[in-house]
C-alpha positions in Angstrom: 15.2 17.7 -0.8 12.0 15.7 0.2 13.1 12.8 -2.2 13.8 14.8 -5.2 17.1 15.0 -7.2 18.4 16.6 -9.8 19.3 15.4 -13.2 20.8 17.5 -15.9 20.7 20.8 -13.8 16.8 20.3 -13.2 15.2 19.3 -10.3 13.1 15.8 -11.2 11.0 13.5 -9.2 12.1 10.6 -7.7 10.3 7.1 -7.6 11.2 4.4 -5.6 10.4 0.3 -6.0 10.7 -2.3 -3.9 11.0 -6.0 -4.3 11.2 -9.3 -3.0 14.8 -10.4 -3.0 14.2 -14.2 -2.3 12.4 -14.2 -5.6 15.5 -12.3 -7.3 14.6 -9.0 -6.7 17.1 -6.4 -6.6 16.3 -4.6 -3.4 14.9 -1.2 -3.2 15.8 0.5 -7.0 15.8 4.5 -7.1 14.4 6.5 -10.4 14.4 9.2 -12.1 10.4 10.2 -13.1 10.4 12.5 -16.3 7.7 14.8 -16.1 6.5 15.0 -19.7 6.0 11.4 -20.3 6.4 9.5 -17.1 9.4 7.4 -17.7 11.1 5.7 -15.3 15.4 5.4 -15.4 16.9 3.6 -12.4 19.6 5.6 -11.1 20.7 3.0 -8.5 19.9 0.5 -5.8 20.0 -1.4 -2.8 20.2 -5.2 -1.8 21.4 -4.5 1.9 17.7 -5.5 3.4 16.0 -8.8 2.1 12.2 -8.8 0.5 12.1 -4.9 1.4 8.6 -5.4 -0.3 6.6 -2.2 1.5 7.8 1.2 1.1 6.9 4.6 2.8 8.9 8.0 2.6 9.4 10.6 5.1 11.7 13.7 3.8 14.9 11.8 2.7 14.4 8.6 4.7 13.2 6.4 2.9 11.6 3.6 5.1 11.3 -0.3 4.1 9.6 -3.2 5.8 11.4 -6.6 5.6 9.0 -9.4 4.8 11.1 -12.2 6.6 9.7 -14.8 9.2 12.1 -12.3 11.6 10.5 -9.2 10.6 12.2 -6.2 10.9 12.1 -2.3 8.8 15.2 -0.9 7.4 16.1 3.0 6.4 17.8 4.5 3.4 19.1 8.1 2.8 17.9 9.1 -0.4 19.8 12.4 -1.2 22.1 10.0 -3.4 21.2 8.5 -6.6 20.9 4.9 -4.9 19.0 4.8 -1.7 22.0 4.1 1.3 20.9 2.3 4.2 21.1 4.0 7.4 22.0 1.0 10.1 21.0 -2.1 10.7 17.5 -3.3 10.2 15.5 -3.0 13.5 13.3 -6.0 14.6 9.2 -5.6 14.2 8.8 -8.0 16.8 6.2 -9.3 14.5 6.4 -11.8 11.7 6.2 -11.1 8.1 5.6 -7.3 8.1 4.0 -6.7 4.7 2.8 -2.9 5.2 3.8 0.0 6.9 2.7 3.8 7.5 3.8 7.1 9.5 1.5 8.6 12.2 2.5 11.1 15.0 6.6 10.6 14.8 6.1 6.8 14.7 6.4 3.8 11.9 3.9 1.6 12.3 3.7 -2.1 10.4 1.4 -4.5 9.7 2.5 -8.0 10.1 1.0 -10.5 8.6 2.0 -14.0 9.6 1.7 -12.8 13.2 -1.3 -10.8 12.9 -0.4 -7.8 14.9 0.7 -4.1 14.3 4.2 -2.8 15.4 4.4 0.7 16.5 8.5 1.8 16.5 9.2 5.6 17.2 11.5 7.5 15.2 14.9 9.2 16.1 15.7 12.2 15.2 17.9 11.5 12.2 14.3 9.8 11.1 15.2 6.4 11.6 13.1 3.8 13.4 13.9 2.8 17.1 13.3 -0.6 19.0 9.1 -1.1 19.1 7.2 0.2 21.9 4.1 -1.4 21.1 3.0 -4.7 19.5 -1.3 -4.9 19.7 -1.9 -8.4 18.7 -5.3 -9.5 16.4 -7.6 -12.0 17.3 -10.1 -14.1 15.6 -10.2 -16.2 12.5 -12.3 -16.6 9.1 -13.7 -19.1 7.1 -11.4 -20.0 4.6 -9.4 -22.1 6.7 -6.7 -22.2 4.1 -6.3 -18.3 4.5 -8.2 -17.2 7.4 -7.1 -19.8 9.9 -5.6 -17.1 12.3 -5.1 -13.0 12.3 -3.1 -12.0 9.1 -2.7 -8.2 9.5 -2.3 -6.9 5.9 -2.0 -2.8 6.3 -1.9 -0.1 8.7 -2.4 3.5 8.2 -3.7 6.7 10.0 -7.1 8.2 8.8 -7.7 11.5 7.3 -8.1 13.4 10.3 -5.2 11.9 12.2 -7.0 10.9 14.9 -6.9 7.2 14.4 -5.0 4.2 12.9 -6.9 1.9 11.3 -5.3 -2.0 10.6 -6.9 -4.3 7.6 -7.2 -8.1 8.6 -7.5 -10.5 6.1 -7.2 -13.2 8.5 -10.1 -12.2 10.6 -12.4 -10.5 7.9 -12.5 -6.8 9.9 -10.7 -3.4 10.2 -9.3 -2.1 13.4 -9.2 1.6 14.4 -6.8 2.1 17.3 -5.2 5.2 19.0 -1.9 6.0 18.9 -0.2 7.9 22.0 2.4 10.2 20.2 4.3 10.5 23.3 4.5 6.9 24.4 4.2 4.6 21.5 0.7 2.7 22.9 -1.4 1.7 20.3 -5.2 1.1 22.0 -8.0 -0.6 20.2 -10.7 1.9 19.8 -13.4 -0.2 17.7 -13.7 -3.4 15.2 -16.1 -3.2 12.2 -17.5 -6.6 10.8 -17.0 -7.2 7.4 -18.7 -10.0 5.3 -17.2 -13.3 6.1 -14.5 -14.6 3.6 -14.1 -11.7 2.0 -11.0 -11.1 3.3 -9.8 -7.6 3.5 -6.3 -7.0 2.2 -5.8 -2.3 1.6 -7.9 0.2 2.5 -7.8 3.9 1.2 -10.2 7.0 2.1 -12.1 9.4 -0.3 -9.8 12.4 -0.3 -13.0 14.5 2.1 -12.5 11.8 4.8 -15.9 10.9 5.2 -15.5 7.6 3.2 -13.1 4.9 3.0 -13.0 2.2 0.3 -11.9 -1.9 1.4 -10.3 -3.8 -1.2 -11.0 -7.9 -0.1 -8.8 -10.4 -1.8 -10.4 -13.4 -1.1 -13.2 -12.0 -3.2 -13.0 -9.5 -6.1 -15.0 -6.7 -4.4 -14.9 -3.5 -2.9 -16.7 -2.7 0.4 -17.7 1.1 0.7 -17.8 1.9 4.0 -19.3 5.5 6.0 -16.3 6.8 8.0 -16.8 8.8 11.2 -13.6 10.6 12.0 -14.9 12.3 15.0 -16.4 8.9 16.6 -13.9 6.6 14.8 -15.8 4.4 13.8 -16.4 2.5 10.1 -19.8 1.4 9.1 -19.7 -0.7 5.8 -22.4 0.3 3.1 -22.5 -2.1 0.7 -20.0 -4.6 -2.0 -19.0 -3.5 -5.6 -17.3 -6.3 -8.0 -14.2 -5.2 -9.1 -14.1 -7.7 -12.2 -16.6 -7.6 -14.5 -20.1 -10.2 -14.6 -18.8 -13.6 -16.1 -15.3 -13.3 -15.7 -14.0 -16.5 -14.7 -10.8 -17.9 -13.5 -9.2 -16.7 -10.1 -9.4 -13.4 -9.0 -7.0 -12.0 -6.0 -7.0 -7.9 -5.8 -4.0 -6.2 -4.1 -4.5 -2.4 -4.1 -6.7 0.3 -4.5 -6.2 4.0 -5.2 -8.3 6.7 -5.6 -8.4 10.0 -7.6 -7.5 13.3 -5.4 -10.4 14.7 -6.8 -12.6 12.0 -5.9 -14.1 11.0 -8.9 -12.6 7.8 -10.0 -11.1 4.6 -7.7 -8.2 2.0 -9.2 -8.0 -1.9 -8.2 -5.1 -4.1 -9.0 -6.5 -7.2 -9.3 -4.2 -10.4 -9.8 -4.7 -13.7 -11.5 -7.4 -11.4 -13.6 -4.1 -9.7 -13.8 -6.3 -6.4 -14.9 -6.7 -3.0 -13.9 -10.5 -2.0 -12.5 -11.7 1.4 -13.5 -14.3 2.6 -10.8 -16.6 5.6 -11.1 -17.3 7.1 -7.3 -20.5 9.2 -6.9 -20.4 13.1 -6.2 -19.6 12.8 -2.1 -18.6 9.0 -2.4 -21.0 7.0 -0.9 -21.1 4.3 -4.0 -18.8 3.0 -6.3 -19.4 1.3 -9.8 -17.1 -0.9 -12.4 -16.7 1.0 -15.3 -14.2 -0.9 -17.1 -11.7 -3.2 -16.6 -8.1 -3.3 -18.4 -4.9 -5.4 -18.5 -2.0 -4.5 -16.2 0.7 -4.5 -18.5 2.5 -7.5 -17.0 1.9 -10.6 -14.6 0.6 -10.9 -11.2 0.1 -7.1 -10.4 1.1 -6.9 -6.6 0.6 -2.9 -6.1 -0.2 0.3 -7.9 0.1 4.1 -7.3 -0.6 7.7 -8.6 1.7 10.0 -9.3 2.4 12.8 -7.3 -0.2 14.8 -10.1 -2.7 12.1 -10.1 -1.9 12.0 -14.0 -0.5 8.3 -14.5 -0.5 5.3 -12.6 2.4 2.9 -12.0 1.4 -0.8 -11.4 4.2 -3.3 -9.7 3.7 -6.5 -11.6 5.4 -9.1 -9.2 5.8 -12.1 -11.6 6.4 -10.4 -14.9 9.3 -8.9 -12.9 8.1 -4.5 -14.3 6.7 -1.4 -13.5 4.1 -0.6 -16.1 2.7 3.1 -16.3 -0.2 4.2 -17.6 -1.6 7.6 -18.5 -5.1 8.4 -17.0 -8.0 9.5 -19.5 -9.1 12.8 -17.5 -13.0 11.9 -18.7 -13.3 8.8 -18.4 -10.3 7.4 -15.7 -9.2 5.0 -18.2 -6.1 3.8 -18.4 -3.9 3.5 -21.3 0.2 1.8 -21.7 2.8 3.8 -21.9 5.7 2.2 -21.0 7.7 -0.2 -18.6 10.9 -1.4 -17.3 12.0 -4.6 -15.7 12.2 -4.4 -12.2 12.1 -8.5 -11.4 10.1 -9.4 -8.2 8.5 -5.7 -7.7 6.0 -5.6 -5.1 5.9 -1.9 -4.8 6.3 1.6 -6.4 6.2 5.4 -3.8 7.1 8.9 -5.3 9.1 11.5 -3.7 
């Protein structure tokens, strides 16, 4: 079913937000996505995990990170119309997982209180199995108040899938590492410098793989960066501000998307509580503001693109919704068009 249901005798996709619980979040909510306008109905939910605020899908598991001092990932069968979780949570040996990814038949988290990445295989029924590897960070920033140790923020695999790289915001660099498929061990590869007390928080590539575009969150900007899938290794370029000249007030971007045809990036950025509107050049190798537009809500912890790359859906964390917003094809900006209260979200993923 890959995460799709049906709903009056037509196949529809599925959405899927998660939340933080100790804030009153309800858990991981499941929804029905209509295709012509892009609204979202809940068709059920889950408060069997606490603060399952990271989500990442895989067929019909749906996988969950729990953002406790314990830290631990949970999964849920989605072929239902509320996600169903599928056994107990299984400890990250890492505290306060706030990310996590698939690569080569493993979940992999990023945890950020300990500052390490957690690689857990997965069974065959696609849930996760006790950790094989834990690769610890090192180093520190400084902002003492934020970069006083590692704080692993995301994990993913590159492009190529050759490599996993890790975002530190603790430590102002990106990791790339190798993952053995067959025995779980992560292996540091590399470390690329970024500018001191910027402090990375997401990365995503250009959808040719030969760039790869750092969102900081200790300073509004975005770090392009030259990505060398064959050597693995990440040389930065240059900074683009992600609010515009003159804005005032605190500034504290969250995620960053980019178009699948390359022509436009996305920036959440909270406090500003905006949306930033970035033009990419024809192969990617610079980035400028074009605009910069409200989020629809409060505190906007995550966004995402439909599976078209036709709307995107922004999880405001302290105005409790998910806001959508049609994409202008011309121009990449975007305009409201709806919401529904989801209290606490932290994170929206289509089926």
């Amino acid at each position: 079913m890959g995460g799709t249901g049906t709903v009056q005798g037509r196949d529809a996709v599925r959405a899927y937000i998660g939340s933080f619980t100790s804030a009153g979040g309800l858990g991981v909510l499941a929804a029905d996505v209509d295709a012509e306008t892009g609204a979202l109905t809940v068709t059920g939910g889950s408060d069997a995990v606490a603060d399952p605020s990271f989500l990442a899908l895989a067929g019909t598991v749906l996988h969950a990170v729990s953002e406790t001092e314990a830290g631990a990932v949970a999964a849920f069968d989605i072929t239902g119309p509320a996600p169903r979780p599928l056994g107990p949570p299984v400890p990250v040996d890492g505290a306060a997982p706030t990310h996590l990814a698939l690569a080569a038949g493993h979940l992999l988290t990023a945890n950020y209180t300990s500052g390490s990445v957690t690689a857990l295989p997965l069974a065959e029924d696609g849930t996760a199995r006790p950790a094989t590897t834990v690769l610890r960070h090192e180093g520190s920033g400084p902002v003492t108040a934020r970069q006083a140790a590692p704080h692993a923020h995301q994990v993913l695999p590159d492009p190529s899938g050759r490599w996993v790289v890790s975002v530190d915001l603790g430590t102002d660099s990106v990791r790339i590492c190798a993952l053995d498929a067959g025995t779980g061990a992560l292996t540091l590869h590399g470390e690329t410098a970024l500018r001191p007390g910027t402090g990375p928080r997401h990365l995503v590539f250009h959808p040719a793989g030969t760039y790869a575009y750092v969102l900081n969150e200790l300073e509004p900007t975005l770090t392009v960066c030259r990505w060398d899938a064959e050597a693995g290794v990440l040389e930065p370029l240059g900074d683009t501000p992600v609010v515009p000249e003159g804005a005032t007030g605190p500034s504290h971007p969250s995620e960053v998307v980019v178009a699948p045809d390359g022509r436009f990036l996305w920036a959440a950025v909270r406090g500003d509580d905006t949306l930033a509107v970035l033009a990419l050049d024809g192969d990617g190798a610079a980035a400028s503001l074009l605009a910069s537009v409200p989020c629809g809500g409060t505190w906007p912890r995550d966004l995402t693109l439909d599976p078209a790359g036709r709307r995107l859906y922004v999880a405001n964390e302290r105005s409790g919704d998910v806001t959508w917003f049609t994409l202008d094809p011309e121009t990449g900006t975007p305009a409201r068009a709806g919401a529904i209260e989801a209290p606490a979200a932290s994170c929206v993923v289509f089926g």
